[in-house]
PASEBA-1860 file (N, C-alpha, C; in nm, 3 decimals):
! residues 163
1> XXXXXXXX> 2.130/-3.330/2.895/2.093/-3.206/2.957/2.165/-3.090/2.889 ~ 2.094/-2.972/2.840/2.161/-2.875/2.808/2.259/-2.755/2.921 ~ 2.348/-2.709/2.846/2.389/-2.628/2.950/2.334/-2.474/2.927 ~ 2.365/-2.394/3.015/2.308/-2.255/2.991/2.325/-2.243/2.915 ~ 2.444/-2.208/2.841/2.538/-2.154/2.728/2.457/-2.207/2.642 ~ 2.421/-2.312/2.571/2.365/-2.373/2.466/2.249/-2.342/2.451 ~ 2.189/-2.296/2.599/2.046/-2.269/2.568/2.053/-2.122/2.547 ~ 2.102/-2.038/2.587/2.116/-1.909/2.535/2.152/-1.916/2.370
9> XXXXXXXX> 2.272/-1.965/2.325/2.281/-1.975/2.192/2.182/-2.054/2.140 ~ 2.034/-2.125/2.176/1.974/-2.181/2.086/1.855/-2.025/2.032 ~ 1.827/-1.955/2.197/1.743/-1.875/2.205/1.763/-1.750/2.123 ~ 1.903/-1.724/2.110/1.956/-1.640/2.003/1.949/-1.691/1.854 ~ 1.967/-1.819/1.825/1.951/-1.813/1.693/1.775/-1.848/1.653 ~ 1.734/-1.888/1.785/1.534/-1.856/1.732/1.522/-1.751/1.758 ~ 1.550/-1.660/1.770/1.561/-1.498/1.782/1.531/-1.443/1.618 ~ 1.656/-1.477/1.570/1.707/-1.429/1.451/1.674/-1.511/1.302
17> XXXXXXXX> 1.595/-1.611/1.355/1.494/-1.687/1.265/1.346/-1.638/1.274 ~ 1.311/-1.607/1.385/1.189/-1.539/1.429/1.197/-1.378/1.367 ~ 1.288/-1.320/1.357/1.351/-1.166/1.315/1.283/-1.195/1.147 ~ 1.373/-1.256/1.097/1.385/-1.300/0.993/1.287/-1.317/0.883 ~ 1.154/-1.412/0.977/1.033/-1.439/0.939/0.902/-1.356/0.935 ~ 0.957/-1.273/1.052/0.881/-1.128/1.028/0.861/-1.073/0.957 ~ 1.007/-1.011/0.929/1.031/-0.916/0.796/0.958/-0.992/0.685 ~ 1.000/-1.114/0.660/0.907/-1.150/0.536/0.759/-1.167/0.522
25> XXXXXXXX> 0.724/-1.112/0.661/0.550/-1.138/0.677/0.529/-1.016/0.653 ~ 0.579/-0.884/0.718/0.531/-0.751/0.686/0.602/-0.682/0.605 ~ 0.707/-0.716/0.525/0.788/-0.640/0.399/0.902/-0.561/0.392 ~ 0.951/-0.521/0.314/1.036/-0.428/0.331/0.966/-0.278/0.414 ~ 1.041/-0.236/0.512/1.014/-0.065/0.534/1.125/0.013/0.446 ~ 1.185/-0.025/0.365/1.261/0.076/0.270/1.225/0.230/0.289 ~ 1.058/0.233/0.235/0.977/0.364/0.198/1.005/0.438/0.346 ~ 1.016/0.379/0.483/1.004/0.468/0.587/1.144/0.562/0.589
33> XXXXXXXX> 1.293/0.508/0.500/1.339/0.629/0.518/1.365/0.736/0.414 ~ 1.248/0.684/0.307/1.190/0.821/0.212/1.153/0.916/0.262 ~ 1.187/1.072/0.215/1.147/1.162/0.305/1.046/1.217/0.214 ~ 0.880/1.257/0.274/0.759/1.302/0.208/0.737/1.433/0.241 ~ 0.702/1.525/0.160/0.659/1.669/0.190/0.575/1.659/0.307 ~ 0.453/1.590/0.274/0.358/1.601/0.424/0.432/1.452/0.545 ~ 0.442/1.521/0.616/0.485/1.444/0.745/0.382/1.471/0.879 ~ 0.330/1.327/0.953/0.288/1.363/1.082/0.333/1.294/1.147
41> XXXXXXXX> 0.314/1.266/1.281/0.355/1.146/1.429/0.243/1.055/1.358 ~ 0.242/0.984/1.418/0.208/0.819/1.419/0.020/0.895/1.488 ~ 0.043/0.920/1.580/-0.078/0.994/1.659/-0.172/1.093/1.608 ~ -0.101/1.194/1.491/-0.183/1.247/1.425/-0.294/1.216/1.322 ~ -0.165/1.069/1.231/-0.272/1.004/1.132/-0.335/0.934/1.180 ~ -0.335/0.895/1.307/-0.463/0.789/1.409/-0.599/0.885/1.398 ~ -0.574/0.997/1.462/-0.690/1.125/1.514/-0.743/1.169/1.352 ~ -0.682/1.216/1.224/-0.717/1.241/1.090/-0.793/1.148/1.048
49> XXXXXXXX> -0.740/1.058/1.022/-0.794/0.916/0.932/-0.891/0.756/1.053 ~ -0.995/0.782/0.959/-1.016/0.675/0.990/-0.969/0.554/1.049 ~ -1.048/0.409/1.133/-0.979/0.263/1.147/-0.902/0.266/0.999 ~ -1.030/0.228/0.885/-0.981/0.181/0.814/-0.878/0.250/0.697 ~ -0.864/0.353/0.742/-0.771/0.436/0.634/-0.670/0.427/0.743 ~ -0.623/0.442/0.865/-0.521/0.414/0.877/-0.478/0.268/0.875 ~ -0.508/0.177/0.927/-0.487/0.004/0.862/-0.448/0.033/0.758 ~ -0.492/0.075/0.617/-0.431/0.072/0.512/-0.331/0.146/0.449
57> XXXXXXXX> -0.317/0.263/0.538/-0.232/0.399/0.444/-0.120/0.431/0.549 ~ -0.122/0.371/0.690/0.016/0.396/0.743/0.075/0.244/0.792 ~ -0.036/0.154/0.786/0.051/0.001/0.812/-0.012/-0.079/0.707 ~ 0.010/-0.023/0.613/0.005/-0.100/0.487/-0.069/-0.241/0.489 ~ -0.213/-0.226/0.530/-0.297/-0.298/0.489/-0.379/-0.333/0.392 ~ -0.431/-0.440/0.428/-0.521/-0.453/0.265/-0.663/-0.447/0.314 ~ -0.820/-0.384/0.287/-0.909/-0.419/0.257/-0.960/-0.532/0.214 ~ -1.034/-0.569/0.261/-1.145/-0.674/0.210/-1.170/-0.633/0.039
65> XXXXXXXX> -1.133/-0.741/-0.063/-1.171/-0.732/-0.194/-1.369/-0.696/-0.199 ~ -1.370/-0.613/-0.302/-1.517/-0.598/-0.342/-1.607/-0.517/-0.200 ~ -1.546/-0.467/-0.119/-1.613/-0.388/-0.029/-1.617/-0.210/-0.078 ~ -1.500/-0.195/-0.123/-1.545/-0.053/-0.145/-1.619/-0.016/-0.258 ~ -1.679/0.122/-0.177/-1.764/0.161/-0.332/-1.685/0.234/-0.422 ~ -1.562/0.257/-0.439/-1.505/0.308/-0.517/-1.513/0.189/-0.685 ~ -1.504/0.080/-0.604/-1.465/-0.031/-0.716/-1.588/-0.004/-0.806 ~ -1.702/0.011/-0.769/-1.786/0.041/-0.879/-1.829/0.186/-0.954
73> XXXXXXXX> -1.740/0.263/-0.903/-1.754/0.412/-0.905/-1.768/0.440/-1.119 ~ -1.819/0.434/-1.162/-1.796/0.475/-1.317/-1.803/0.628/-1.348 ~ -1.851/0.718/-1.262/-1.807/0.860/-1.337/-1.699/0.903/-1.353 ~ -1.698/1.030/-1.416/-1.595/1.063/-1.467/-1.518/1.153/-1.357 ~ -1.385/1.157/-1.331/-1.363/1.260/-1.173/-1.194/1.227/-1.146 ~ -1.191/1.234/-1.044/-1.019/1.213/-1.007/-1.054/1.126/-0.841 ~ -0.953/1.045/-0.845/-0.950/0.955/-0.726/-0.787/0.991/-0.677 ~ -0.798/1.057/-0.515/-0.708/1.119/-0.469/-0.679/1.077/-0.334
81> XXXXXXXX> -0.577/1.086/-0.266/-0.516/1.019/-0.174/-0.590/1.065/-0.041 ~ -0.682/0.968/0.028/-0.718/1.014/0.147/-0.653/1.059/0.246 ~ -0.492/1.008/0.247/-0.450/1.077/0.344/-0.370/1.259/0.307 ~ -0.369/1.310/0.225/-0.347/1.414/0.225/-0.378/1.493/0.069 ~ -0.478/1.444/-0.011/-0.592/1.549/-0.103/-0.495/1.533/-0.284 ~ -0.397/1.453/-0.265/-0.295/1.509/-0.435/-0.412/1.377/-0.466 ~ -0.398/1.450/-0.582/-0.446/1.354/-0.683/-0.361/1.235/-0.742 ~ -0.443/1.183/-0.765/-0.389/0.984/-0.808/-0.379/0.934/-0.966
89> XXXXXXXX> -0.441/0.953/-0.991/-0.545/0.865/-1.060/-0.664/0.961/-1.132 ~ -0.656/0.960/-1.241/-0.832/0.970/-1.360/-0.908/0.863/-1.362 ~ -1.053/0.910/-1.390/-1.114/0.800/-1.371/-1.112/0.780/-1.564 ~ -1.068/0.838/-1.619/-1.037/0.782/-1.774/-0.927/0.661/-1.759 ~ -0.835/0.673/-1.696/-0.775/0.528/-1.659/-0.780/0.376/-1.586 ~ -0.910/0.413/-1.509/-0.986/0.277/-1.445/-1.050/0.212/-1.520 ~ -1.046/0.077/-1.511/-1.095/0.010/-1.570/-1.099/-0.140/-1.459 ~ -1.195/-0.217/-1.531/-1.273/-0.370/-1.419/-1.193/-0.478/-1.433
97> XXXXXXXX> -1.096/-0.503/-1.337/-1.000/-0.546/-1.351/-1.050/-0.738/-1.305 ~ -1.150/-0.702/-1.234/-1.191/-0.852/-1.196/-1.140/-0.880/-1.073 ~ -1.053/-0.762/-0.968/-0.966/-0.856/-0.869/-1.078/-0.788/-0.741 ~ -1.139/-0.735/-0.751/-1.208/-0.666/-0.635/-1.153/-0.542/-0.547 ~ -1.079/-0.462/-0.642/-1.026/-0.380/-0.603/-1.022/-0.246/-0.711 ~ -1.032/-0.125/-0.696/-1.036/-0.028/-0.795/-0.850/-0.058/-0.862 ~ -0.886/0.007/-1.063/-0.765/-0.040/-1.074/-0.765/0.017/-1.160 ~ -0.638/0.089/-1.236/-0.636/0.154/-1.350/-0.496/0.111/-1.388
105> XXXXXXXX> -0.497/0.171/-1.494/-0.396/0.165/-1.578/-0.225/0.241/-1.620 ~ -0.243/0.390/-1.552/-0.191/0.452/-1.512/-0.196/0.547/-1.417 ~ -0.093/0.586/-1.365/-0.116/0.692/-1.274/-0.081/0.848/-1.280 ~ -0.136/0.940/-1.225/-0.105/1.095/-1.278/0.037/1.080/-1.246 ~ 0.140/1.216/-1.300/0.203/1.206/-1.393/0.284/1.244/-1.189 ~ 0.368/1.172/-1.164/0.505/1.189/-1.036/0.384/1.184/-0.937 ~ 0.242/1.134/-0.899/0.173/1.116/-0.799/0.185/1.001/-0.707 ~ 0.230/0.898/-0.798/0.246/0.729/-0.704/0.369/0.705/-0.705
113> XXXXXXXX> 0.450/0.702/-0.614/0.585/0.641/-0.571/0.572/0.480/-0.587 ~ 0.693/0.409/-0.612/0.677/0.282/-0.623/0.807/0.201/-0.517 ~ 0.773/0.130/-0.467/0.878/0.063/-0.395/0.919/-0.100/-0.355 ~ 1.013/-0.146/-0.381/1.009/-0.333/-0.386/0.956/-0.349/-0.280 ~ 0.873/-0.488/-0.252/0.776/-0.499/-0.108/0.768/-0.659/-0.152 ~ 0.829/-0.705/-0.010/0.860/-0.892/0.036/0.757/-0.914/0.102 ~ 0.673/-0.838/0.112/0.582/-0.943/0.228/0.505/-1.065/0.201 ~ 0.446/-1.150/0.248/0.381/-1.190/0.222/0.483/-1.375/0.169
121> XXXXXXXX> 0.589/-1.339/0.172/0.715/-1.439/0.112/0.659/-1.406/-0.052 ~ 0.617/-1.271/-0.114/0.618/-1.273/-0.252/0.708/-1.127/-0.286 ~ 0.772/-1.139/-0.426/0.776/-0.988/-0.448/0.727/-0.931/-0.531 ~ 0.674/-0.795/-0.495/0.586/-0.726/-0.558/0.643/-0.565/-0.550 ~ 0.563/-0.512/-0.651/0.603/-0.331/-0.620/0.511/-0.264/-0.558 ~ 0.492/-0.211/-0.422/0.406/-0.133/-0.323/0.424/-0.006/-0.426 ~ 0.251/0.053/-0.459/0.242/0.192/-0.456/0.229/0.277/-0.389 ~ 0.276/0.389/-0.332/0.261/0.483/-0.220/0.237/0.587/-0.278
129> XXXXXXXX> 0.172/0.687/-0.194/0.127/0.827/-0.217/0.256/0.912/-0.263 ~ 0.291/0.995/-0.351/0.468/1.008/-0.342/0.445/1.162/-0.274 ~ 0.329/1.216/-0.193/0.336/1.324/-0.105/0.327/1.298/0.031 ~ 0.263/1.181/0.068/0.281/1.153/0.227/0.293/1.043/0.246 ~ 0.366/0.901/0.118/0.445/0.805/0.160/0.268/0.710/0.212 ~ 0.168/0.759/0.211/0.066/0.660/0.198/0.098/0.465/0.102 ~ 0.085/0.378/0.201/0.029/0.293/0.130/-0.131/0.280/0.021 ~ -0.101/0.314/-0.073/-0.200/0.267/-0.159/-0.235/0.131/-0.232
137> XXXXXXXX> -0.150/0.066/-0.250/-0.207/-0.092/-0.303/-0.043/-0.170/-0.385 ~ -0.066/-0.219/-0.488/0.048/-0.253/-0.545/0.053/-0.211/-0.698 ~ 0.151/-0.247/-0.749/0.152/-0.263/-0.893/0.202/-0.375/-0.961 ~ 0.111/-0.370/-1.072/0.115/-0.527/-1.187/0.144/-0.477/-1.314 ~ 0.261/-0.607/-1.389/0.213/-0.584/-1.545/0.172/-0.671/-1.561 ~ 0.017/-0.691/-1.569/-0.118/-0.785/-1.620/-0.220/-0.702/-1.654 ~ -0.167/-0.551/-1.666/-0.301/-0.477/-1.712/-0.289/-0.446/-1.848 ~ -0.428/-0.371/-1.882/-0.415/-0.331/-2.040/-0.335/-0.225/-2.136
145> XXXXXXXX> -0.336/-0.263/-2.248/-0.280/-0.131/-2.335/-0.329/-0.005/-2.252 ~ -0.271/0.069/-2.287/-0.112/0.075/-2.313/0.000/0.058/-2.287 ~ -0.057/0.081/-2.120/0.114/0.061/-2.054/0.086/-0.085/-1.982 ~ 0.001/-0.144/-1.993/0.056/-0.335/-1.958/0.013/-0.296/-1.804 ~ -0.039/-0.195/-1.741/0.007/-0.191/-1.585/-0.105/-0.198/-1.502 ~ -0.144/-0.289/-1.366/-0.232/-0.263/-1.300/-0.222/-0.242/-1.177 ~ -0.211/-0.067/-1.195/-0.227/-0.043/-1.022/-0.366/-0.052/-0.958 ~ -0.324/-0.180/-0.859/-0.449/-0.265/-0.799/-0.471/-0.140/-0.670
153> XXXXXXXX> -0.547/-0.069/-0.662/-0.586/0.020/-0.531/-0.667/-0.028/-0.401 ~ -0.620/-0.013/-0.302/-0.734/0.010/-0.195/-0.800/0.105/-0.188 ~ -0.935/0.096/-0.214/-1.028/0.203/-0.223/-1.080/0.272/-0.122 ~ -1.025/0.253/-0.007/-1.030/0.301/0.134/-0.877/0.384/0.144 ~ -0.821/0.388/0.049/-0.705/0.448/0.078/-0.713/0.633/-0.019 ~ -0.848/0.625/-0.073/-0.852/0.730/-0.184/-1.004/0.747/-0.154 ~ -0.974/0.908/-0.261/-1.165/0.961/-0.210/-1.136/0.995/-0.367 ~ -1.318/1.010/-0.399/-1.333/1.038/-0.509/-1.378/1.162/-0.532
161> XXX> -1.368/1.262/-0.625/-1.442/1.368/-0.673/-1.503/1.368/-0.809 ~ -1.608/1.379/-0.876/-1.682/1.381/-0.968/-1.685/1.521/-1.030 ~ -1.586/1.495/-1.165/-1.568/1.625/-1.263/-1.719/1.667/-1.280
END
């Protein structure tokens, strides 16, 4: 038979195994105590943005691969952060990356913040908006010349404009 005591100390250390396992399911929040020019409540980017732009751009979700129409977008234009208008991304730097997701090669010049990100039990580098701390997707070196890099985008996380 257990005694209280033991069962309290078992419930505390599945506490802190349960704590534990979290964090590695949803990632580092590092980026939340980055401070971003544009700032709102939690309530504002609900009422602004979309379901699916907020799922992706304030709790760092992912889209369904091959759903957006951005992924097939080929004109020429700028792809810019839905949640607050800076620009991202040229569409001279996208290219068909094969993963079902819009993806280029580089990004405009101090527009994407980068930050280490555990989730998932993998590590990877989260790209964020570097004006309102938006989740935008991740980054890879598996992309092409020149710079080796593929920032994999959610295309629900960006709007397009056509130069």
């Amino acid at each position: 038979m257990m005694s209280r005591r033991n069962t309290l100390l078992g419930l505390g250390a599945l506490s802190a195994v349960l704590a534990g396992a979290r964090g590695l399911l949803t990632g580092s929040s590092a980026h939340a105590a980055r401070t971003y020019e544009i700032t709102r409540t939690d309530a504002e980017w609900k009422k602004m943005l979309n379901a699916d732009q907020y799922k992706v751009l304030r709790k760092a979700g992912t889209e369904t691969p091959y759903t957006s129409p951005l992924n097939k977008e080929k004109r020429a234009g700028v792809y810019s952060c839905a949640g607050c208008a800076l620009p991202l991304f040229s569409s001279t730097t996208k290219y068909e990356s094969g993963t079902g997701w819009p993806s280029f090669w580089q990004a405009m010049d101090k527009a994407v913040a980068e930050e280490s990100d555990t989730s998932l039990f993998m590590k990877r580098i989260e790209a964020l908006c570097s004006r309102c701390g938006g989740h935008l997707g991740h980054v890879f070196d598996d992309g092409p010349k020149p710079t080796g890099l593929r920032y994999c985008m959610n295309g629900v996380a960006m709007n397009f404009k056509a130069a």
